[in-house]
ZALUM-21871 format. One record per residue (C-alpha): residue in one letter; x, y, z negated. Coordinates in steps of 0.1 Angstrom, whole numbers. Each point is the difference from the previous one (the first is absolute). Layout:
<rs>
<residu = A xx = X yy = Y zz = Z> $
...
</rs>
This chain:
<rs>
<residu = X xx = 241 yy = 788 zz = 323> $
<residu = X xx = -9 yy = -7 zz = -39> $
<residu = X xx = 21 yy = -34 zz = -10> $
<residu = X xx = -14 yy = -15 zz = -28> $
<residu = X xx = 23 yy = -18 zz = -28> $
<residu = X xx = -10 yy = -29 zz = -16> $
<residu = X xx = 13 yy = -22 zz = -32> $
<residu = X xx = 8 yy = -32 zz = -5> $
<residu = X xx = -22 yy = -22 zz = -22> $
<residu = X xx = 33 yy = -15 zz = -13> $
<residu = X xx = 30 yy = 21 zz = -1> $
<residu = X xx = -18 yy = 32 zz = 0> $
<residu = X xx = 27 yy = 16 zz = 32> $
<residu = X xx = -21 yy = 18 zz = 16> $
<residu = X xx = 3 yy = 2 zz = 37> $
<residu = X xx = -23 yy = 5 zz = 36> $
<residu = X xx = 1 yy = -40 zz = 9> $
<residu = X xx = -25 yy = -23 zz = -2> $
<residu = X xx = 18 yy = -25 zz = -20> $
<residu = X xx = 30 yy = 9 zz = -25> $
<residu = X xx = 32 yy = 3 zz = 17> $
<residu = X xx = 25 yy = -9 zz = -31> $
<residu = X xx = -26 yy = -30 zz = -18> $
<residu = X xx = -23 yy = -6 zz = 26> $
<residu = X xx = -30 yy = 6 zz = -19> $
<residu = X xx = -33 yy = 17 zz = 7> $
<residu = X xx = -2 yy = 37 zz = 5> $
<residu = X xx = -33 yy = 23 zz = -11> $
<residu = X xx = -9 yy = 36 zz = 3> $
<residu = X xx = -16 yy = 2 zz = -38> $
<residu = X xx = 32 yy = 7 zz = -19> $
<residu = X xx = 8 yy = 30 zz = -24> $
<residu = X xx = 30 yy = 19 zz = -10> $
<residu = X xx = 36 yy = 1 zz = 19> $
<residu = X xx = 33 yy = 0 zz = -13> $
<residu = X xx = 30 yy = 2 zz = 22> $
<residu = X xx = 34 yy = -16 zz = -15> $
<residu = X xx = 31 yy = 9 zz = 16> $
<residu = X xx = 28 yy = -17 zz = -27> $
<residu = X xx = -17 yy = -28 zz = -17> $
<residu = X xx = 32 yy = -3 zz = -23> $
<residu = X xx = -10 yy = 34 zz = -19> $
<residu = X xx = -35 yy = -3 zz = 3> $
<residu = X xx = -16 yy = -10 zz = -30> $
<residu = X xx = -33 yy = -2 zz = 20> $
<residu = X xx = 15 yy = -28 zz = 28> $
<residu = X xx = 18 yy = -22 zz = -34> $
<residu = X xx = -38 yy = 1 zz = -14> $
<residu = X xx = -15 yy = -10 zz = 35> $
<residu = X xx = 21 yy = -23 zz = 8> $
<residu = X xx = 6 yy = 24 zz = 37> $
<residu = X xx = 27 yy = 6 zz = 21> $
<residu = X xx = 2 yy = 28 zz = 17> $
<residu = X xx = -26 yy = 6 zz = 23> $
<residu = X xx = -35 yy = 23 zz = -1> $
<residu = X xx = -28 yy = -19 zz = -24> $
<residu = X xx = -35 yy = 6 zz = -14> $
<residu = X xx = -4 yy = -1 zz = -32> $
<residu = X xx = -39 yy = -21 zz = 0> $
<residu = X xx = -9 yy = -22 zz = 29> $
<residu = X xx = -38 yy = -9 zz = -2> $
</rs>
């Protein structure tokens, strides 16, 4: 069974819902690039995204 991910329009978390499950925003299938934080409090990447930690995309269409 292929799952497919998906990103949210507003957050960019990306995740297998329909709708977001941490903003509640809209989710698509036409995002690009993933980054995976695990300690937002040495990642210089989450301080400049403004992310917890959590697995994101870096471009949501």
């Amino acid at each position: 069974m292929k799952v497919e991910l998906k990103a949210c329009r507003n957050c960019r978390t990306i995740t297998t819902e329909d709708v977001c499950p941490k903003c509640g925003g809209e989710t698509t299938t036409e995002w690009h690039g993933y980054v995976f934080i695990l300690d937002k409090n040495k990642s210089q990447i989450a301080r400049a995204m403004g992310a917890d930690n959590g697995e994101y995309a870096l471009r949501v269409r």
